[in-house]
Residue frames as a rotation matrix with the C-alpha (Angstrom) as fourth column:
UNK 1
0.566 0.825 0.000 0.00
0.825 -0.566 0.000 0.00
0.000 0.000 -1.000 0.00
UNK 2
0.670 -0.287 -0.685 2.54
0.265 -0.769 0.582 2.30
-0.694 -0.571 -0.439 0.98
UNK 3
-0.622 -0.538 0.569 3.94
0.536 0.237 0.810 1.94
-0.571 0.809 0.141 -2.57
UNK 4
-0.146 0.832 0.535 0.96
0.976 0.031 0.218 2.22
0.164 0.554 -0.816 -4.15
UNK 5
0.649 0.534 -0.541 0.72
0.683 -0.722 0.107 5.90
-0.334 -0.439 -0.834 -2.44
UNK 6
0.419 -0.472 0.776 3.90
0.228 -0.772 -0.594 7.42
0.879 0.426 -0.215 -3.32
UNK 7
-0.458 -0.855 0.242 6.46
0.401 -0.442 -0.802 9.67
0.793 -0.270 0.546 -2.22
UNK 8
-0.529 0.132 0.838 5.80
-0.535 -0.819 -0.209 10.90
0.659 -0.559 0.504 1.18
UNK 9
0.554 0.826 -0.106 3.83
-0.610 0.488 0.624 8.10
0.567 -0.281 0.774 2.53
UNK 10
-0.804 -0.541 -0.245 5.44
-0.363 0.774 -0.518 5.53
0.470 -0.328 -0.820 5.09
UNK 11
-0.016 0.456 -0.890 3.54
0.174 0.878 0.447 2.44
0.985 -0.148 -0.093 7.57
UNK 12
-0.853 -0.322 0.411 3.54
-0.384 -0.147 -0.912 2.85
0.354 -0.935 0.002 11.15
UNK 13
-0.628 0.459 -0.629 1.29
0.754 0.560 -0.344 1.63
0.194 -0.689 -0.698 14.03
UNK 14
-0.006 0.886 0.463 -2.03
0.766 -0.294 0.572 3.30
0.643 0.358 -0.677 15.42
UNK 15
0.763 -0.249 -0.596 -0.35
0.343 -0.627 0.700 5.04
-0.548 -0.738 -0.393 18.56
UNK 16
-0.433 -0.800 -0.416 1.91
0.614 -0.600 0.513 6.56
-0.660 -0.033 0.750 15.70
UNK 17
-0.551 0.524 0.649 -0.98
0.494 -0.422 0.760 7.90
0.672 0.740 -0.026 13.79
UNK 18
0.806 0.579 -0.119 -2.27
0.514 -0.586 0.626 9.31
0.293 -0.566 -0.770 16.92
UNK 19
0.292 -0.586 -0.756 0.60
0.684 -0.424 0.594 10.84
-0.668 -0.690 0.277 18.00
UNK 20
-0.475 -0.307 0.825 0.67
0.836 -0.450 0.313 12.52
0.275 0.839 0.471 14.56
UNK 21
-0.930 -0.224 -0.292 -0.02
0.288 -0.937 -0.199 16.54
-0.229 -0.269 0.936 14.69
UNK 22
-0.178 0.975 -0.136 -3.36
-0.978 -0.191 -0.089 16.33
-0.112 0.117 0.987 12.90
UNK 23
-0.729 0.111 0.676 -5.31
-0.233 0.888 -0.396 13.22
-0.644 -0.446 -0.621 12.96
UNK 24
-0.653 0.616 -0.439 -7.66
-0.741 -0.401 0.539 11.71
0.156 0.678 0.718 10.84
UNK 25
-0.566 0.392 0.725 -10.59
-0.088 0.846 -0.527 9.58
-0.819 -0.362 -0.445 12.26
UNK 26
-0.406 0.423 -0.810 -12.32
-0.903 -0.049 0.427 7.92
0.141 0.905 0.402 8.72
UNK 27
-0.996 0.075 0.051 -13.87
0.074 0.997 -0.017 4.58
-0.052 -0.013 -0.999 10.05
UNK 28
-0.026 0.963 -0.270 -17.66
0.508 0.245 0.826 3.60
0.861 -0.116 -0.495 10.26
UNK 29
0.159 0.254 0.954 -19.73
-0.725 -0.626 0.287 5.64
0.670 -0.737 0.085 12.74
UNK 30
0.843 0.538 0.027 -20.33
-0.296 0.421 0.858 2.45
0.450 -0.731 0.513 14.76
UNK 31
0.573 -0.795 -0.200 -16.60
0.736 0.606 -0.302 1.67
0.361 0.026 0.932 14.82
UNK 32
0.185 -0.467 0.864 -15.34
-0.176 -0.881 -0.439 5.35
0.967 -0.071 -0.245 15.95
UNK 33
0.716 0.166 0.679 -15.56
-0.691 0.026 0.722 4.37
0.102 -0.986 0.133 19.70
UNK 34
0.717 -0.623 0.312 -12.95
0.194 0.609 0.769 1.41
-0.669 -0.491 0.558 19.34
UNK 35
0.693 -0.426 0.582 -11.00
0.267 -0.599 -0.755 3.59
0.670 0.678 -0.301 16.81
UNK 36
-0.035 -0.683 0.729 -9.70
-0.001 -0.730 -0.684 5.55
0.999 -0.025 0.025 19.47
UNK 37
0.902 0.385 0.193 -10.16
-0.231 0.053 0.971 3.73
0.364 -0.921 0.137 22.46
UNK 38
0.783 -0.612 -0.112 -7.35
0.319 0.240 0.917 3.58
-0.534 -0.754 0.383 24.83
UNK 39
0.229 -0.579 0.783 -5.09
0.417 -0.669 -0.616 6.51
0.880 0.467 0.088 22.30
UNK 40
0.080 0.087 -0.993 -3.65
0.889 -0.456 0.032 9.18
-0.450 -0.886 -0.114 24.24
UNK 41
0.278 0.218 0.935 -4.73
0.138 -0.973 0.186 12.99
0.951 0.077 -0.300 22.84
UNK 42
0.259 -0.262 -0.929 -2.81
0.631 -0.682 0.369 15.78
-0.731 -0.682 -0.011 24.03
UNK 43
0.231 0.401 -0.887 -3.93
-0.060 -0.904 -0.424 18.53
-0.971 0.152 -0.185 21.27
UNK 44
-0.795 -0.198 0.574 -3.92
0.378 0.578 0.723 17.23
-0.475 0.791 -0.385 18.45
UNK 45
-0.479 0.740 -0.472 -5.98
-0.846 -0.533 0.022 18.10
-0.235 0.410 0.881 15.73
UNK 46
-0.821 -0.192 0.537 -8.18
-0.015 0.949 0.315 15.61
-0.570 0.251 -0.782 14.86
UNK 47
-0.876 0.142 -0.460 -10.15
-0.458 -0.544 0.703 15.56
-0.151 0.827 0.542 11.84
UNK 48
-0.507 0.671 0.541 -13.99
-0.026 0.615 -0.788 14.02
-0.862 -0.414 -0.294 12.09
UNK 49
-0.685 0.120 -0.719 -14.69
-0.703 -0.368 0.609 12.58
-0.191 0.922 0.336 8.83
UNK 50
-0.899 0.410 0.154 -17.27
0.410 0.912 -0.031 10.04
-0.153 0.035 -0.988 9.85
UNK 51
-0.841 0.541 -0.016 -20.90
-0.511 -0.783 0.355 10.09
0.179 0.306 0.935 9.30
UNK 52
-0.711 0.478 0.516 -23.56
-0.014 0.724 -0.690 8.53
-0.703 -0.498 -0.508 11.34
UNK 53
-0.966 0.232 -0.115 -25.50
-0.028 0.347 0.937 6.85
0.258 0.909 -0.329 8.39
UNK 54
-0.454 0.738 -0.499 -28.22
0.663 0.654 0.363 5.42
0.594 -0.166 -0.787 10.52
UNK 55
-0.065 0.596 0.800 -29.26
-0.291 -0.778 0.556 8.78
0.955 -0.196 0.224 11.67
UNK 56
-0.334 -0.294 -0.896 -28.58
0.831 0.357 -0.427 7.47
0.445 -0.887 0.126 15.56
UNK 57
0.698 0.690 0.190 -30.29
0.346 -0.558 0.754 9.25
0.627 -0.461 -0.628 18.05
UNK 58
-0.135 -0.989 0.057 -27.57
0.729 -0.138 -0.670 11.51
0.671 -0.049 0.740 19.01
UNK 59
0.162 0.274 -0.948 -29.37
0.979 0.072 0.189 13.46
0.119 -0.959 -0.257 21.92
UNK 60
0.960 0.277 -0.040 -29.85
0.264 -0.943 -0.201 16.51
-0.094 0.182 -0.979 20.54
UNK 61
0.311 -0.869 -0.384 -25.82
-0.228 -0.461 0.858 16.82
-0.923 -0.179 -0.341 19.96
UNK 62
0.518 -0.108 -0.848 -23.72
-0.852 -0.145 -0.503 16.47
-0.069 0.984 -0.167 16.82
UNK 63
0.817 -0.445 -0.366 -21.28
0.319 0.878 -0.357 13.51
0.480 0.175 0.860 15.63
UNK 64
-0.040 -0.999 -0.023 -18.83
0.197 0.015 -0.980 15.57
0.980 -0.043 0.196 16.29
UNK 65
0.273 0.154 0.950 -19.60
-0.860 -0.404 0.313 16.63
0.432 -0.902 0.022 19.55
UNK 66
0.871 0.043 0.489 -19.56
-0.297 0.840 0.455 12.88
-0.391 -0.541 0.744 20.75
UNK 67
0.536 -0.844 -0.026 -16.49
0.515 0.351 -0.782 12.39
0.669 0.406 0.623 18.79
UNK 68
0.301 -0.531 0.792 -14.93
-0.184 -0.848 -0.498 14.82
0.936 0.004 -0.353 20.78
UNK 69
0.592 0.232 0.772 -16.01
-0.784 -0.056 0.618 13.44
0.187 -0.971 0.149 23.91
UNK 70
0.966 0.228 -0.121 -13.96
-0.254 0.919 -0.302 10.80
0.043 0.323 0.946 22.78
UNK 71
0.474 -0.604 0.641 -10.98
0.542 -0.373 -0.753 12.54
0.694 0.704 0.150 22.08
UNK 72
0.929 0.297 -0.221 -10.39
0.370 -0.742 0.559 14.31
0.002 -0.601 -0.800 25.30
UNK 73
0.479 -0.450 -0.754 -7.95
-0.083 -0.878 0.471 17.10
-0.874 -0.163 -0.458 24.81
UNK 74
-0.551 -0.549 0.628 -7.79
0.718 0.072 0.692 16.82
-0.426 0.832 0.354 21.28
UNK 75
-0.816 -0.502 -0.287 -8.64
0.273 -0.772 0.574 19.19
-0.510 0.390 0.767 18.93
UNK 76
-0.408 0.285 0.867 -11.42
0.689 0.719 0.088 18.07
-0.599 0.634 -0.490 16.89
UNK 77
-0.396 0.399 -0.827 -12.51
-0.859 -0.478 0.180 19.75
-0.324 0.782 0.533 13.27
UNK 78
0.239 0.609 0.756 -15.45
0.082 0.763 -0.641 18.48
-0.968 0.215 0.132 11.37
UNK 79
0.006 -0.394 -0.919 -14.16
-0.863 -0.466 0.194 18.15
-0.505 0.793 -0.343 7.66
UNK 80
-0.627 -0.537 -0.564 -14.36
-0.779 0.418 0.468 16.07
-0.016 0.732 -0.681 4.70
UNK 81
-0.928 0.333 0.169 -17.38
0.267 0.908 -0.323 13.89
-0.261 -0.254 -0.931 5.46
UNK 82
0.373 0.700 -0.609 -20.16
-0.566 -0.349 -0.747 15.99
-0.736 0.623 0.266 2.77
UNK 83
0.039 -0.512 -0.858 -18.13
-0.995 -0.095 0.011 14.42
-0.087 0.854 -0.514 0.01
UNK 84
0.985 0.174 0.003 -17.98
-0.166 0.943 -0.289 10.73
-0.053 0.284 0.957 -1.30
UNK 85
0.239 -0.933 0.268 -14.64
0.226 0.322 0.919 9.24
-0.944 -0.159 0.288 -1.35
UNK 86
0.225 -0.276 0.934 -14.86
0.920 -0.257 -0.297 9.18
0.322 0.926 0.196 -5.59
UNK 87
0.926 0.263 0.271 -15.78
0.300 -0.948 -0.108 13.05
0.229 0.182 -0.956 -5.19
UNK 88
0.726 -0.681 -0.091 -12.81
-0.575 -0.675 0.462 14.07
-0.376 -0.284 -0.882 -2.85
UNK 89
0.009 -0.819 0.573 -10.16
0.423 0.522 0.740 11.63
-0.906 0.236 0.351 -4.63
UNK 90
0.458 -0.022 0.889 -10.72
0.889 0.005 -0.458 13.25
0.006 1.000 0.022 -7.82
UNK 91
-0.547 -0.811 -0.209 -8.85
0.837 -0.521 -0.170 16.64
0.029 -0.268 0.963 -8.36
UNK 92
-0.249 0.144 -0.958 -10.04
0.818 -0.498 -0.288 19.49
-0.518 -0.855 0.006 -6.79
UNK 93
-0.787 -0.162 -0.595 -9.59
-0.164 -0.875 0.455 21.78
-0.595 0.456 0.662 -9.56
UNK 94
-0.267 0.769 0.581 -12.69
0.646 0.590 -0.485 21.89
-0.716 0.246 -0.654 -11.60
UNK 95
0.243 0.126 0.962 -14.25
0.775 -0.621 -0.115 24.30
0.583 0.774 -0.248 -14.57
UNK 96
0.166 0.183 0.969 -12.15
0.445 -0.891 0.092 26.68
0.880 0.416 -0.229 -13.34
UNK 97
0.675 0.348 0.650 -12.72
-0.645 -0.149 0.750 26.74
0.358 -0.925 0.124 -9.32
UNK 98
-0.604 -0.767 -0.216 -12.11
-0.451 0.553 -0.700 24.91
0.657 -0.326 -0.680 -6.91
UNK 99
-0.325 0.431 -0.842 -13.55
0.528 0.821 0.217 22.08
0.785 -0.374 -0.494 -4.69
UNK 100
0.224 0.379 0.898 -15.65
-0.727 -0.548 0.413 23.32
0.649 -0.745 0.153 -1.53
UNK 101
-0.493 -0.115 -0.862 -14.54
0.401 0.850 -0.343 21.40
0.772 -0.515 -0.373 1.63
UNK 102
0.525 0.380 0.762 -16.75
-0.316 -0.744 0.589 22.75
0.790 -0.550 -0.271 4.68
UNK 103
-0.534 -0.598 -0.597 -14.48
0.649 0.163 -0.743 22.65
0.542 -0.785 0.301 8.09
UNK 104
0.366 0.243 0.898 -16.07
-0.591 -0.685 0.426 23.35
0.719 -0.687 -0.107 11.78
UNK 105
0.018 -0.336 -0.942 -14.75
0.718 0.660 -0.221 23.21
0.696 -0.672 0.253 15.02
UNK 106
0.727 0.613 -0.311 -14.40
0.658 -0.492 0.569 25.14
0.196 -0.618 -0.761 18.32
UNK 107
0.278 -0.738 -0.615 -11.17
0.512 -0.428 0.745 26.20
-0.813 -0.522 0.258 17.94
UNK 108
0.935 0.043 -0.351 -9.89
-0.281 -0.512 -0.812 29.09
-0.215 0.858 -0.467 15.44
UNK 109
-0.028 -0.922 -0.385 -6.53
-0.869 -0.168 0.465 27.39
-0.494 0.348 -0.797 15.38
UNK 110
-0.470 0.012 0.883 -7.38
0.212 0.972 0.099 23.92
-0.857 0.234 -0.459 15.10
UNK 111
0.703 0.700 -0.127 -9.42
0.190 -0.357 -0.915 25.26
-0.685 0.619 -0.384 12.07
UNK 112
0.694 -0.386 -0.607 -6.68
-0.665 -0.667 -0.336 27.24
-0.275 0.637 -0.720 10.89
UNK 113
-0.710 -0.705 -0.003 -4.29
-0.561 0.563 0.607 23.89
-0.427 0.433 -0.794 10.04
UNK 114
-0.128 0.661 0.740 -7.37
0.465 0.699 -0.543 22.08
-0.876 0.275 -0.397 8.83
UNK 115
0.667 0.680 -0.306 -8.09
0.267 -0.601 -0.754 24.61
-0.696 0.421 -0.582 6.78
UNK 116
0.376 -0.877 0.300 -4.41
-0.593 0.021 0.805 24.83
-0.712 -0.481 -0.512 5.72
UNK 117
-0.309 -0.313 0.898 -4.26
0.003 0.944 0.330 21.09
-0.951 0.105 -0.291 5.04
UNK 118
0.083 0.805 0.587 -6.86
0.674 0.389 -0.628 21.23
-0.734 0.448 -0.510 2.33
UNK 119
0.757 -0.055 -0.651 -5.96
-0.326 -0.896 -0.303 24.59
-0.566 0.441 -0.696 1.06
UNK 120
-0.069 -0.990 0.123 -2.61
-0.644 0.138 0.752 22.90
-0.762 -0.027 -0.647 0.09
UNK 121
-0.675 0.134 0.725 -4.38
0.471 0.835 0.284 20.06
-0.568 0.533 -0.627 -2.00
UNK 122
-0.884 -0.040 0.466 -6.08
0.460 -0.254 0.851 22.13
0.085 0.966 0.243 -3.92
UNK 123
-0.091 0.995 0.049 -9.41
0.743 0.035 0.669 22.97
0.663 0.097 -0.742 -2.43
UNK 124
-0.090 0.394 0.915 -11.60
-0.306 -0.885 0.352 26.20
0.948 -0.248 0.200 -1.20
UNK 125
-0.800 -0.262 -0.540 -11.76
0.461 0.309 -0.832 25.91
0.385 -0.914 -0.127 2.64
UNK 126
-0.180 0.536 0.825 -15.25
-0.173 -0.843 0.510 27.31
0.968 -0.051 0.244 4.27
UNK 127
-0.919 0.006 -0.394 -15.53
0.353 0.459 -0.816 27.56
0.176 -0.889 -0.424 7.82
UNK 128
0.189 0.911 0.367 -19.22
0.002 -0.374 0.928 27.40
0.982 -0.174 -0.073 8.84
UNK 129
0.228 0.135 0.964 -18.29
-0.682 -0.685 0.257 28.01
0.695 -0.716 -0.064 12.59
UNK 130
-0.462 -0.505 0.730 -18.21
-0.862 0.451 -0.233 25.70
-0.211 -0.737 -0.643 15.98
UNK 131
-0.971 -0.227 0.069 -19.22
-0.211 0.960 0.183 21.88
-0.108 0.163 -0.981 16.20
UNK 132
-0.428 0.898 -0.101 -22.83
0.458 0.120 -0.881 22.70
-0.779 -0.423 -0.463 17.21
UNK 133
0.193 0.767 -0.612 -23.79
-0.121 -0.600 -0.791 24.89
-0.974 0.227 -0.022 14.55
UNK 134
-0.053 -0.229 -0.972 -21.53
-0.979 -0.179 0.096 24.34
-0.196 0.957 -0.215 11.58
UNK 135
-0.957 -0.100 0.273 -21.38
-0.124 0.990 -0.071 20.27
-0.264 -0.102 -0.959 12.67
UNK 136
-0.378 0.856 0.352 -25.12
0.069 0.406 -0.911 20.12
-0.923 -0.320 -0.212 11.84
UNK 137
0.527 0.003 -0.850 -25.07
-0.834 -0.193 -0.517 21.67
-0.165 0.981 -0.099 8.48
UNK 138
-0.442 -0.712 -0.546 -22.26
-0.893 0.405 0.195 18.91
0.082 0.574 -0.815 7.67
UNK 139
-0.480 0.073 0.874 -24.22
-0.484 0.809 -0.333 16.06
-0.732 -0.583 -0.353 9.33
UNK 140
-0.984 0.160 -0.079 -25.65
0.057 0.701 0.710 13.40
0.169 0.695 -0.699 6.87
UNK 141
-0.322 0.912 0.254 -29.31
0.872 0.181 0.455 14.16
0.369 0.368 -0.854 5.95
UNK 142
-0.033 -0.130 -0.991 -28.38
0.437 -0.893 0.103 17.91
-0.899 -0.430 0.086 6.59
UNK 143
0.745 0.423 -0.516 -28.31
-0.191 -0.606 -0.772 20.80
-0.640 0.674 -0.371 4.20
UNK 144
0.175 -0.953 -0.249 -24.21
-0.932 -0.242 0.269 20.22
-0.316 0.185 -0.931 3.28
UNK 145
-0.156 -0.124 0.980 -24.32
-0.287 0.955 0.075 16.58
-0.945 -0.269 -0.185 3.07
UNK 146
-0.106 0.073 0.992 -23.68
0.791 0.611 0.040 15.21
-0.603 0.788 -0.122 -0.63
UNK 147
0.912 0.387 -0.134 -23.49
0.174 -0.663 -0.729 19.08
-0.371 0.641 -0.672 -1.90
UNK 148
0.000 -0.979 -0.205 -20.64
0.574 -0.167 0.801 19.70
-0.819 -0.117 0.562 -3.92
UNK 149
0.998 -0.018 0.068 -19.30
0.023 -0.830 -0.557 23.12
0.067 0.557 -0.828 -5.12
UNK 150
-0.082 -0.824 0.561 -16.98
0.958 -0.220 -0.184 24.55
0.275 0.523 0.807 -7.07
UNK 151
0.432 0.110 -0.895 -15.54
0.425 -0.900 0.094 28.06
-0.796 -0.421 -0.436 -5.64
UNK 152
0.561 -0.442 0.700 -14.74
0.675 -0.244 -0.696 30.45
0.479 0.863 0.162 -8.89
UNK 153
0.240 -0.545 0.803 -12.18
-0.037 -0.832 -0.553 33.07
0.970 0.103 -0.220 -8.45
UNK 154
0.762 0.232 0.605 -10.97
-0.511 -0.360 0.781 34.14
0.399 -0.904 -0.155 -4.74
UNK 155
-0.397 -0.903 0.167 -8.79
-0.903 0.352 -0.247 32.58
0.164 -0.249 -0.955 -2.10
C-alpha cells in the first residue's frame, strides 16, 4: 500500500498515527468508539470525517460533539465527510474553481491547520463556525451533506 501511495507516505502503528499533529478519524460511525479507544490525545488536531448513516439518536448533539467526547484534549474539526470518497479523490480543480470542503470546530486554530491542510491540496476551505452549529449543516441528511461546489475566483 505504501507503494501504491507514493512519495511521502510511510507504515507505522495506530499510537503513531495518533501521536501525529493532525489526525484523521475515517472509520464507520459504529466503529469510531474502538478507533480511538485507549489513544492518548494531548492537542492534536483531529479531523472528524465520519458520518452517522443510521441517523442514531444523538441526543440533541452532533457527531462531532460525541467524537470529541472521545478525544479528550484533542482538537477536533469536522471536515471532509459531505463528500464521497470518488468526489474528494478526484482533483479538486474543476471548470475553473475549486472544490468546496466545509471545516467546523471550536477552535480558530485547530481550524486554521485544517483549513491549511486542504488549502494545500487544492481545495476552497469554508468555515461554517463551531461543532454545534456548523457540525449540523455537515451532518448526513443535513443541508451540506452530498453538496458539492466549485468556488470560482478568490482565495
Amino acid at each position: 500500500m505504501v507503494s501504491a501511495l507514493g512519495d511521502g507516505v510511510s507504515a507505522g502503528t495506530v499510537d503513531d498515527a495518533a501521536s501525529a499533529g493532525i489526525v484523521v478519524i475515517a472509520v464507520p460511525w459504529d466503529r469510531v468508539p474502538e478507533a480511538v479507544r485507549g489513544l492518548t490525545w494531548d492537542r492534536q488536531v483531529v479531523i472528524d470525517a465520519t458520518n452517522d448513516f443510521a441517523a442514531d439518536d444523538l441526543q440533541g448533539r452532533t457527531s462531532s460533539e460525541l467524537v470529541a467526547d472521545l478525544v479528550p484534549r484533542a482538537r477536533v474539526v469536522k471536515a471532509g465527510n459531505t463528500l464521497g470518497a470518488d468526489v474528494l479523490g478526484s482533483d479538486p480543480q474543476e471548470a475553473g474553481g475549486r472544490r468546496v470542503i466545509f471545516v467546523s470546530g471550536d477552535g480558530s486554530d485547530a481550524k486554521a491547520h485544517v483549513v491549511a491542510l486542504f488549502q494545500d491540496a487544492g481545495f476552497a476551505a469554508i468555515d461554517l463556525g463551531d461543532l454545534v452549529t456548523g457540525g449540523a449543516m455537515q451532518e448526513i441528511h443535513h443541508p451540506l451533506a452530498g453538496v458539492n461546489l466549485i468556488r470560482l475566483g478568490g482565495p
